[in-house]
FITI-411932 format. One record per residue (C-alpha): residue number from 1; x, y, z; residue in three letters. Coordinates in Angstrom, 1 decimal. Layout:
N
REC  pos    east   north      up  code
REC  NUM       X       Y       Z   Ala
...
//
This chain:
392
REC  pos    east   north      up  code
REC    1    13.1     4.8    19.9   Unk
REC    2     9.5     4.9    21.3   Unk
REC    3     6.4     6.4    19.7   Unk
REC    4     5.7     9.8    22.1   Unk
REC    5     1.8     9.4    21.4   Unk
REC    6     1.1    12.8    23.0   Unk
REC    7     3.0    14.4    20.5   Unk
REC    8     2.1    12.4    17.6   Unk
REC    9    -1.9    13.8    19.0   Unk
REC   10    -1.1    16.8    19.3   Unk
REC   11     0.0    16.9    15.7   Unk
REC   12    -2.8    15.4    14.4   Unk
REC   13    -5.7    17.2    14.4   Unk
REC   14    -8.4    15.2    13.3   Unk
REC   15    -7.6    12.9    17.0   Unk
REC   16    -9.7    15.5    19.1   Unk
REC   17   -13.0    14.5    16.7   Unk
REC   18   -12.7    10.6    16.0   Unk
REC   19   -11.3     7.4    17.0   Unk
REC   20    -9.9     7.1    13.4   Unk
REC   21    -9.5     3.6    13.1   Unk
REC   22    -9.6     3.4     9.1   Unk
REC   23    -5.8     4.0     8.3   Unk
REC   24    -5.7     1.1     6.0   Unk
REC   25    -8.4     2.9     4.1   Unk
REC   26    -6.8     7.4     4.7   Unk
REC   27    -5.3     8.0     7.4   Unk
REC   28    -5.3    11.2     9.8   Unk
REC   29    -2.5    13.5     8.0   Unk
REC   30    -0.2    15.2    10.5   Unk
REC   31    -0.3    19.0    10.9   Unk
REC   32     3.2    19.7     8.7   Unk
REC   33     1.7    17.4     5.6   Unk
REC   34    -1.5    19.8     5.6   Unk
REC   35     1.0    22.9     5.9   Unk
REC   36     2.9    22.1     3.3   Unk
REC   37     0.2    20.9     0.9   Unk
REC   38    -1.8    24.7     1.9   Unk
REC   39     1.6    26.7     1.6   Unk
REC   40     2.0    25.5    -1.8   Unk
REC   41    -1.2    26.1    -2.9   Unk
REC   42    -1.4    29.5    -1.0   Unk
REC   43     1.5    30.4    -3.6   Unk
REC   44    -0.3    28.7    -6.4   Unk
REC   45    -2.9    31.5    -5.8   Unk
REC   46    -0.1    34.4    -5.2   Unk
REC   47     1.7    33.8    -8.1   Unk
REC   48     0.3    31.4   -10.5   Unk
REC   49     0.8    27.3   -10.6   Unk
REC   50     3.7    27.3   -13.5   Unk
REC   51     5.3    30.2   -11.3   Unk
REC   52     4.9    28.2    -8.1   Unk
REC   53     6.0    24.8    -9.3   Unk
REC   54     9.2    26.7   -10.1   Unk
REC   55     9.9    27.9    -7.1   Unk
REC   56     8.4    24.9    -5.3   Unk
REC   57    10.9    22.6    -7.3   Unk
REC   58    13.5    21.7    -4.4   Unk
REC   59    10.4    20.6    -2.5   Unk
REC   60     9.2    17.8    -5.0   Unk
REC   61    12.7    16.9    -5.5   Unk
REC   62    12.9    15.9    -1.9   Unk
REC   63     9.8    14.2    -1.9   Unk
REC   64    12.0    11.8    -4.9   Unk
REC   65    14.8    11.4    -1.9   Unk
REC   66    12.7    11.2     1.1   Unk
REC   67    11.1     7.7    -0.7   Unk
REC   68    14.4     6.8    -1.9   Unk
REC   69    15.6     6.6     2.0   Unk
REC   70    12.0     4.9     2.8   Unk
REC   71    13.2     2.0     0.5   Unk
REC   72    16.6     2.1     0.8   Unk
REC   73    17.1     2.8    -2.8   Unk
REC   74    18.2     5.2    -5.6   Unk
REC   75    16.0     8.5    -6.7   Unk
REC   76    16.6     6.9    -9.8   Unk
REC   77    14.6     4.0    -9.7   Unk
REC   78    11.5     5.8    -8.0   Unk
REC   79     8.8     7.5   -10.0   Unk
REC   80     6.0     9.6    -8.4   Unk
REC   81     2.5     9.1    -9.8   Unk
REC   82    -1.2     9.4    -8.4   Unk
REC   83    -1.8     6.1    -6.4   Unk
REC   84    -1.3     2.6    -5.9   Unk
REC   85    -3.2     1.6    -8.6   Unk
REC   86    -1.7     3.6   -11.3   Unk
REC   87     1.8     2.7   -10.3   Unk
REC   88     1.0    -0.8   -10.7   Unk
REC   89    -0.6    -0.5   -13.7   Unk
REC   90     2.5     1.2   -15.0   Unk
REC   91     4.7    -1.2   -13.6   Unk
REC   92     2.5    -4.2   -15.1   Unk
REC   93     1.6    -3.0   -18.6   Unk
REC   94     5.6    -3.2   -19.4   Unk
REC   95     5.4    -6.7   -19.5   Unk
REC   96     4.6    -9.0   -21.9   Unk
REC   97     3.5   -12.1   -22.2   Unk
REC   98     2.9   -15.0   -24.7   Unk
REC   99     0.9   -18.2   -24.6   Unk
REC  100     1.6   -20.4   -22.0   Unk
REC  101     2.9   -18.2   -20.0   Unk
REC  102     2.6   -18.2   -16.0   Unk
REC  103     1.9   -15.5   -13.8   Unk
REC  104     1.6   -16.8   -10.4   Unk
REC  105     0.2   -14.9    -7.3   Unk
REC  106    -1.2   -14.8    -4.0   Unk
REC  107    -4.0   -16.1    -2.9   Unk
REC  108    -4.9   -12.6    -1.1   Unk
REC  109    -4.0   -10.7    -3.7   Unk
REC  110    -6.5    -7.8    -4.5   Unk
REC  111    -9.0    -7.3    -6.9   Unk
REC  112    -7.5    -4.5    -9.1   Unk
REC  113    -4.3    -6.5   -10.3   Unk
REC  114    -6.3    -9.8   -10.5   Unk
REC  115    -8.3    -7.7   -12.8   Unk
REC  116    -5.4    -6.6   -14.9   Unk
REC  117    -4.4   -10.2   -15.2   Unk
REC  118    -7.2   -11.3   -16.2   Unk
REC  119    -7.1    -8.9   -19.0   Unk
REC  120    -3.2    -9.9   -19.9   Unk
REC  121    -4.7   -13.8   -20.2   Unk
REC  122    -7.4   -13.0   -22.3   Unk
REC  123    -5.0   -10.6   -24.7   Unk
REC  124    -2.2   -12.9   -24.6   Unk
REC  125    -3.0   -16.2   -24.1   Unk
REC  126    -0.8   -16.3   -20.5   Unk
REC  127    -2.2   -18.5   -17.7   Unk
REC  128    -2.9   -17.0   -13.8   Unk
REC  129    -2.0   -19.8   -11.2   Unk
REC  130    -2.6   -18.9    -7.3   Unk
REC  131     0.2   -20.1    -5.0   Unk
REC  132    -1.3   -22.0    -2.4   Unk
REC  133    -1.0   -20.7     1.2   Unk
REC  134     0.5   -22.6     4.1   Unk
REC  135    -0.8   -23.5     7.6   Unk
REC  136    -0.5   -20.4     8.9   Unk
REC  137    -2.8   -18.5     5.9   Unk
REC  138     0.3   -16.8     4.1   Unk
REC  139     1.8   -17.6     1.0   Unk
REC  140     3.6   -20.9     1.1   Unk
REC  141     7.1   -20.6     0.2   Unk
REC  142     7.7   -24.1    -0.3   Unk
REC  143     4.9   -24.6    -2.7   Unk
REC  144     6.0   -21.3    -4.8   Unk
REC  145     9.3   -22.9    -5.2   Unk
REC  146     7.8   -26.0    -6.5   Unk
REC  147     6.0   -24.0    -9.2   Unk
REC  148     8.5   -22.2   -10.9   Unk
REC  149     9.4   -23.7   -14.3   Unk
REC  150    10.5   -21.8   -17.5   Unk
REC  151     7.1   -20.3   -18.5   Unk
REC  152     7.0   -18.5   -15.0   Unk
REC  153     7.1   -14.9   -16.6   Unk
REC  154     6.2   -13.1   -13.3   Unk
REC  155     5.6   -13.0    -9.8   Unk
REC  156     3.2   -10.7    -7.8   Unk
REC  157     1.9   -10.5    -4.6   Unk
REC  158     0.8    -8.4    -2.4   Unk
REC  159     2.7    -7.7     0.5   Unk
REC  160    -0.3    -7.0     3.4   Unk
REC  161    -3.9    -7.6     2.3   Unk
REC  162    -6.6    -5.4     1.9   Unk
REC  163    -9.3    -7.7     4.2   Unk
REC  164    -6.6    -8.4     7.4   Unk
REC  165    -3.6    -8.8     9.3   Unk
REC  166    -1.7   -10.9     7.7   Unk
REC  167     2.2   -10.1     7.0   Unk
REC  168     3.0   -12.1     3.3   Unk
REC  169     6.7   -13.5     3.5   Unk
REC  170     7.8   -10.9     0.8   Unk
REC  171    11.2   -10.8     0.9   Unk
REC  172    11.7   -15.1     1.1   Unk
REC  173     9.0   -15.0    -2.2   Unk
REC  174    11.7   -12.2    -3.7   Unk
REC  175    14.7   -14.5    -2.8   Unk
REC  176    13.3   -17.4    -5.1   Unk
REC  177    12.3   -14.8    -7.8   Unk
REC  178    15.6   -13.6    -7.9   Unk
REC  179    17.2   -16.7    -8.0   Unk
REC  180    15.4   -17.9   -10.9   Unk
REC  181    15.7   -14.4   -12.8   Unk
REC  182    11.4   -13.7   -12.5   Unk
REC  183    10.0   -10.1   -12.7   Unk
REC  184     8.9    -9.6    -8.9   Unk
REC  185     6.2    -7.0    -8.6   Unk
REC  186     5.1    -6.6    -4.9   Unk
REC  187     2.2    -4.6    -3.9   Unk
REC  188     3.2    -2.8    -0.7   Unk
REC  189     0.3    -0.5    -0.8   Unk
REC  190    -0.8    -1.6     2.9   Unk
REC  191     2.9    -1.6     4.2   Unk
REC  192     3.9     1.3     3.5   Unk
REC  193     4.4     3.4     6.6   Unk
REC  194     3.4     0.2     8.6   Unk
REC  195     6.8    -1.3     8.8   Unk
REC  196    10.1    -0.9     7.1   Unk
REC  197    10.6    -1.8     3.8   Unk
REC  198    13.7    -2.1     2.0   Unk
REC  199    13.4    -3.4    -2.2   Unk
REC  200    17.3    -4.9    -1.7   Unk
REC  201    16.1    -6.6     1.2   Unk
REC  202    12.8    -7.9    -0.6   Unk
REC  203    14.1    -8.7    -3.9   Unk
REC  204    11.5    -7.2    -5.8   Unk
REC  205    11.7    -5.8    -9.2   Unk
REC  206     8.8    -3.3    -9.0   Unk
REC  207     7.2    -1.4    -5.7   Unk
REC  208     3.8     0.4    -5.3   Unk
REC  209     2.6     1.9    -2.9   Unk
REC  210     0.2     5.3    -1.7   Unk
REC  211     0.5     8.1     0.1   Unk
REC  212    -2.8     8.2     2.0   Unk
REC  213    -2.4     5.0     4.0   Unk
REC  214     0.0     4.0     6.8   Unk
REC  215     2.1     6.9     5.2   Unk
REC  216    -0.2     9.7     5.8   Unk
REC  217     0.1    11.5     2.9   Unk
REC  218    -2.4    13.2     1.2   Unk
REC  219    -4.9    11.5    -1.1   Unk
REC  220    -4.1    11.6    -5.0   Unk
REC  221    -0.3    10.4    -4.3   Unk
REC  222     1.9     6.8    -4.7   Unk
REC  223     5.2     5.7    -6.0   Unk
REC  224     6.6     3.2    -8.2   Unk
REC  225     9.7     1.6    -7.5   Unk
REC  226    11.6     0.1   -10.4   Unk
REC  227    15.2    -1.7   -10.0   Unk
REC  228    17.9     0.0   -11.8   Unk
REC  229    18.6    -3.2   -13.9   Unk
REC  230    14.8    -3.8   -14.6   Unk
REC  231    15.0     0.0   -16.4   Unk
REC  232    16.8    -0.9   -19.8   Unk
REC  233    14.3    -1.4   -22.6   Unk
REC  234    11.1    -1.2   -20.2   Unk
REC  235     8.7     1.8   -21.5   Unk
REC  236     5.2     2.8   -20.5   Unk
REC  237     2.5     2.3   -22.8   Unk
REC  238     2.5     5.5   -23.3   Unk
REC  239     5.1     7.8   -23.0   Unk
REC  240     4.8    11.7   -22.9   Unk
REC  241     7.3    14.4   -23.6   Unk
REC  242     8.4    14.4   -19.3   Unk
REC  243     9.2    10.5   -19.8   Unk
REC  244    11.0    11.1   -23.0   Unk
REC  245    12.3    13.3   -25.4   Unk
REC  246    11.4    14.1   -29.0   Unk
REC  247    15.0    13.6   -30.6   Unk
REC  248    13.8    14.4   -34.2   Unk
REC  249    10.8    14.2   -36.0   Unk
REC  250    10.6    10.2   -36.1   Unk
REC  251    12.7     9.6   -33.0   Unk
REC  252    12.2     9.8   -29.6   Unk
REC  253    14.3     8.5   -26.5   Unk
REC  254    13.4     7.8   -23.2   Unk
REC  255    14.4     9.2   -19.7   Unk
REC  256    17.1     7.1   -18.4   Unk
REC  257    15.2     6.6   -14.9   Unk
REC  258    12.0     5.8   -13.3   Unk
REC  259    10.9     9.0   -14.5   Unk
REC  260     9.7     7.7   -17.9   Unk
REC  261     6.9     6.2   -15.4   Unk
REC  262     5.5    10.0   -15.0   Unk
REC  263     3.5    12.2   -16.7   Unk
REC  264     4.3    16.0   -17.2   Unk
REC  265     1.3    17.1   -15.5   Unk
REC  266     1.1    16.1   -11.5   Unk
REC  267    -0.8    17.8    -8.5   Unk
REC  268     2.5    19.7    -7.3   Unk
REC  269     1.2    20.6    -3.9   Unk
REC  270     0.0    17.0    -3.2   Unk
REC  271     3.6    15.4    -3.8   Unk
REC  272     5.5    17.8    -1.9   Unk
REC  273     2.8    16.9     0.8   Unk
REC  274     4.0    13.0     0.2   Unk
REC  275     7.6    13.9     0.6   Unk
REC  276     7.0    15.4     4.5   Unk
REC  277     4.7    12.8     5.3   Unk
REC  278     7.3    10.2     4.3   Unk
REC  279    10.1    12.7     5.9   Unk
REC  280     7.6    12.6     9.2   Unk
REC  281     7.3     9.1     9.0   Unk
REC  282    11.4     8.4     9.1   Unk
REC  283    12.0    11.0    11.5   Unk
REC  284     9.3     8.5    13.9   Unk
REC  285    11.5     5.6    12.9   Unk
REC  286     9.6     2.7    10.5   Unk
REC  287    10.9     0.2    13.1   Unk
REC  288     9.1     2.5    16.1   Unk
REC  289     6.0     2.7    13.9   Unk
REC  290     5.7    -1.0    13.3   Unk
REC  291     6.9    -1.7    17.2   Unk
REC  292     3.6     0.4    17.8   Unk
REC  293     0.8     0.0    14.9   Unk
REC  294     0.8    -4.3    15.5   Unk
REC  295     1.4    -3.9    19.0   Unk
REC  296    -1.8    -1.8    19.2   Unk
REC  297    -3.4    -4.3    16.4   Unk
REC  298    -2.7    -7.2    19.0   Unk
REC  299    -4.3    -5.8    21.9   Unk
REC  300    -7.4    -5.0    19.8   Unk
REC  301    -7.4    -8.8    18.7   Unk
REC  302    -7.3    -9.7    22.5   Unk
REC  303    -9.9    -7.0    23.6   Unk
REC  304   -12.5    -8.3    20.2   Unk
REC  305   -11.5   -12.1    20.9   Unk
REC  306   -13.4   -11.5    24.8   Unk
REC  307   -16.5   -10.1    23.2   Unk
REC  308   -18.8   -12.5    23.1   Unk
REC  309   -20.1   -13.3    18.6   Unk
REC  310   -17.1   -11.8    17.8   Unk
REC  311   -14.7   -14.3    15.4   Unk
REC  312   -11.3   -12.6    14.2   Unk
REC  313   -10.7   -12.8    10.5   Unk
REC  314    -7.1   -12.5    10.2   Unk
REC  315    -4.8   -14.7     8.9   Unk
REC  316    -0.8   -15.3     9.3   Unk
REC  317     2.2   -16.4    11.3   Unk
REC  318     2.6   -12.5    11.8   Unk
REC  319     0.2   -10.3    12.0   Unk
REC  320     0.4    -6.5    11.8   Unk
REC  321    -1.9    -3.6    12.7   Unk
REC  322    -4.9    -4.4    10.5   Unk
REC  323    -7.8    -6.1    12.8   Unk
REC  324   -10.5    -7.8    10.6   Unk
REC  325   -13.9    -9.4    12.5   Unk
REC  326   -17.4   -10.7    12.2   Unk
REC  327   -19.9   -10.0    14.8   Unk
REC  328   -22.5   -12.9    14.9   Unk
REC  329   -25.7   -11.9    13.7   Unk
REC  330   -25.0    -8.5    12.9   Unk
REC  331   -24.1    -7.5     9.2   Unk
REC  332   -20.8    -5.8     8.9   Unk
REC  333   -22.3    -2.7     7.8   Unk
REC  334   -24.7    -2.6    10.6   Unk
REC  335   -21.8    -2.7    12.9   Unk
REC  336   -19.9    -0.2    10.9   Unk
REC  337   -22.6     2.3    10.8   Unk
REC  338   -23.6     2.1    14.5   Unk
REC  339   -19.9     2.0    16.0   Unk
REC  340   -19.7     5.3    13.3   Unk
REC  341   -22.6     7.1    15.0   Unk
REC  342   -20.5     6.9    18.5   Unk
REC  343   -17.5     8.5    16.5   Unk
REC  344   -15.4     5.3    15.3   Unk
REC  345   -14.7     5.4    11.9   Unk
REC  346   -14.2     1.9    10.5   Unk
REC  347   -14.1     0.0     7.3   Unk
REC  348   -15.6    -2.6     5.7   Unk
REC  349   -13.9    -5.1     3.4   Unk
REC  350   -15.6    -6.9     0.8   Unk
REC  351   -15.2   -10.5    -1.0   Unk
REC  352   -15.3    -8.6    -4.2   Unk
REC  353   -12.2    -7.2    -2.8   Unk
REC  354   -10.0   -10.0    -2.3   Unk
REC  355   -11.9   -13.2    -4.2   Unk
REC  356    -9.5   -15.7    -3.9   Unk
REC  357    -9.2   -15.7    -0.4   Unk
REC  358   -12.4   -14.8     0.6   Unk
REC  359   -14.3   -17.2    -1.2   Unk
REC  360   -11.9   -19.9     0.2   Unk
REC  361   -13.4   -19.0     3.5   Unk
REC  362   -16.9   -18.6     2.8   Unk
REC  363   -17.1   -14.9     3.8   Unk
REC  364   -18.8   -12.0     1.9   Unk
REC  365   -17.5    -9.4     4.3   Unk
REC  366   -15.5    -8.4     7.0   Unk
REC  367   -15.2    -5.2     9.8   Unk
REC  368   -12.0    -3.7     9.0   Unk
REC  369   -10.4    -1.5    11.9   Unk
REC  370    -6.6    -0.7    11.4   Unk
REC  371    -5.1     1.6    14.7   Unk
REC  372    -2.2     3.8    13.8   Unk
REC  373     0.4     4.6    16.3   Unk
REC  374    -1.2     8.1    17.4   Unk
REC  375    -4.2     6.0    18.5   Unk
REC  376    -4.2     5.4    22.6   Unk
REC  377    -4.9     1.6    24.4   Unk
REC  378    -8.1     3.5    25.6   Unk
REC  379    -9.9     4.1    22.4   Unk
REC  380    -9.4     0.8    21.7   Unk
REC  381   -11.1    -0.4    24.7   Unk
REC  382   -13.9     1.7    24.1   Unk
REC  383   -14.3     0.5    20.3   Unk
REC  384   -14.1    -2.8    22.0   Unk
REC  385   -17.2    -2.1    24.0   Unk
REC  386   -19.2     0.1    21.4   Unk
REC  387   -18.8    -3.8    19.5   Unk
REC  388   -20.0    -5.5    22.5   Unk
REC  389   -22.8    -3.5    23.1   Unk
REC  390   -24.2    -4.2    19.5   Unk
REC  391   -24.4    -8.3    20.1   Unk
REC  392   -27.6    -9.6    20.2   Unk
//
C-alpha cells in the first residue's frame, strides 16, 4: 500500500501554513487526533473530568490495544505514561546495580539516559562502557559481542538518534542480549511511527517511545513496553494506589501488568488522542510510512548534497527520514532562523544532545530537518533552495 499524500494533506491541517519539517522534534497531528483530544475535553466541560473519564473509558482502553498491535505485543506488557523520558526512567530505575557492574551503550545514545547512568555509577559503583561503532557509523555488533562478560548487567541503546539518520541494528544487538540473558532497554523514541517495530522481533526487554513524534500524537504522551517475563518482582520506585493495591495496613501488592508503571492521575483526553494517532498510523501501514518518510529523507540528502557548503551529517548503513547538515560558514541557527522566516520549520541538534558521538566528530551542532510522509518532493526542493540561497 502507497501513502495517498493528498489525503494525508488534506487531513492535516497545519500543511496549508508550513513546510513542517521538524517531525523528529512534534509533528503536524492529523485532523481525527485533534477531534478526539477536543471531544473529550468538550465533555470534560459538559459533565465534569471524573464523569467524563468514565464514560471516556473504552476510549483509553483502546489506546492500551492500539500500541499493543503497533508492537506486536500484549496490552499487558504496555503501560501509558507522559513521554519518552519518563517511561525510560521508569523502565531504568527498576534495575539495580552493584560495583563493577557494566552497562554498555551506544555511542549515539542521548543525553537524558546518559545522564541517568551517570547517576546509577556514581550511586552504585557500576561502570558505563560505549560500544564502539562500525564502518558504517552504527553500533558494531561484532564488537558488542566481544564485550559481554558476566558483569554485563544491561544493555541500552537507542534505536534512531536524536542528531541524524542513522538506523541502529536493534533487533541483531537484542539477539545477543537475549542470548546471554541481559536486560535490553531500547529507546525507540525516534522510531516510533517511522518504521515498524515489533519487541519479539527486537528482543528487547523494555520499549519507550512518545506520542508527539513520528506517531503524531499529541504532546504530554509515551509508552513503556515491558516483556511479560521481565514483569515478576520489577516495581517502580514508587508505586501509587493505580500500580498497586493496599492489601492491609502493612501490605500492599502490585498490579500484575505494565500497569504498575502508571500513575492514577493522567491527561485522559491526551491518551485517547495517542490511541487514534497510533490507530491512524496502522490504518497507513508502518511499512507504507517507512517506504515513504526515508524515501523522502533520501531525496532531501541528494537535493542538500548538490548545494554547494553543504556537508550531510548522517551516519549509517541505513538511513531513515531524519536529514542532518552543516552549511559552511553559516551557524546552524542562522540557517534555522532564516529558512524559518520563509515558512520552514527546522530543528537544531546540539552536542550536548548526543556527546558521545558528537564530540567524536568534532561538531557542536547540526540542522536537523526530518520530512514526514504528508510532505510533497516539492517542498523539499524548495527547502533545498531556501539553504542554497543562504551560502555565502
Amino acid at each position: 500500500m502507497s501513502i495517498d499524500v493528498a489525503r494525508a494533506r488534506a487531513e492535516t491541517p497545519g500543511t496549508a501554513h508550513v513546510v513542517h519539517l521538524n517531525n523528529a522534534g512534534s509533528a503536524l497531528p492529523p485532523q481525527p487526533v485533534t477531534e478526539a483530544v477536543f471531544a473529550h475535553l468538550a465533555l470534560e466541560e459538559e459533565i465534569g473530568g471524573y464523569e467524563a473519564a468514565a464514560r471516556n473509558a473504552g476510549g483509553v482502553e483502546r489506546t492500551y490495544a492500539a500500541v499493543a498491535r503497533l508492537l506486536g505485543c500484549g496490552t499487558d506488557e504496555v503501560a501509558l505514561v507522559e513521554s519518552a523520558t519518563v517511561a525510560w526512567a521508569l523502565a531504568f530505575q527498576t534495575l539495580e546495580f552493584q560495583p563493577g557492574d557494566r552497562i554498555l551503550t551506544g555511542t549515539a545514545e542521548y543525553a537524558s539516559n546518559v545522564i541517568a547512568f551517570l547517576q546509577a555509577a556514581r550511586r552504585s559503583g557500576a561502570e558505563i562502557e560505549v560500544i564502539p561503532d562500525d564502518a558504517d557509523g552504527q553500533t558494531d555488533v561484532m564488537a558488542l559481542d566481544a564485550m559481554i562478560d558476566g558483569r554485563v548487567k544491561l544493555i541500552a541503546l537507542t534505536h534512531i538518534p536524536t542528531n541524524g539518520g542513522l538506523v541502529n541494528p536493534a533487533a541483531s544487538v537484542g539477539g545477543i542480549a537475549r542470548m546471554h540473558g541481559i536486560p535490553y532497554l531500547l529507546d525507540a523514541c525516534q522510531a516510533a511511527g517511522q518504521m515498524p517495530l515489533d519487541v519479539n522481533e527486537l528482543g528487547c526487554d523494555f520499549l519507550t517511545a512518545t506520542g508527539r513524534k513520528f506517531l503524531r500524537g499529541p504532546r504530554g504522551t509515551g509508552f513503556l513496553y515491558v516483556r511479560r517475563e521481565r514483569l515478576e518482582g520489577m516495581e517502580p520506585r514508587v508505586l501509587d494506589l493505580h500500580g498497586a493495591t493496599l492489601a492491609g495496613p502493612d501490605r500492599y501488592e502490585p498490579r500484575p501488568d505494565a500497569r504498575r508503571f502508571e500513575y492514577w492521575e493522567s491527561n485522559v483526553a491526551a491518551r485517547i488522542g495517542l490511541g487514534v494517532a497510533v490507530d491512524y498510523a496502522l490504518d497507513w501501514g508502518l511499512e507504507a510510512i517507512r517506504e515513504r518518510v526515508w524515501s523522502l529523507g533520501g531525496w532531501l540528502r541528494t537535493l542538500l548534497d548538490a548545494v554547494p557548503g553543504v556537508t550531510l551529517r548522517d551516519l549509517g548503513a541505513e538511513r531513515c527520514g531524519i536529514v542532518t547538515f552543516t552549511l559552511d560558514g553559516v551557524d546552524p541557527d542562522a540557517v534555522k532562523a532564516a529558512v524559518g522566516a520563509k515558512g520552514f520549520n527546522v530543528s537544531v541538534s546540539r552536542a550536548s544532545s548526543t556527546r558521545f558521538d558528537m564530540d567524536a566528530r568534532g561538531l557542536a551542532a547540526v540542522v536537523r530537518a526530518s520530512p514526514h510522509y504528508y510532505n510533497t518532493e516539492a517542498e523539499l526542493e524548495l527547502f533545498a533552495e531556501a539553504v542554497a540561497a543562504l551560502a555565502p
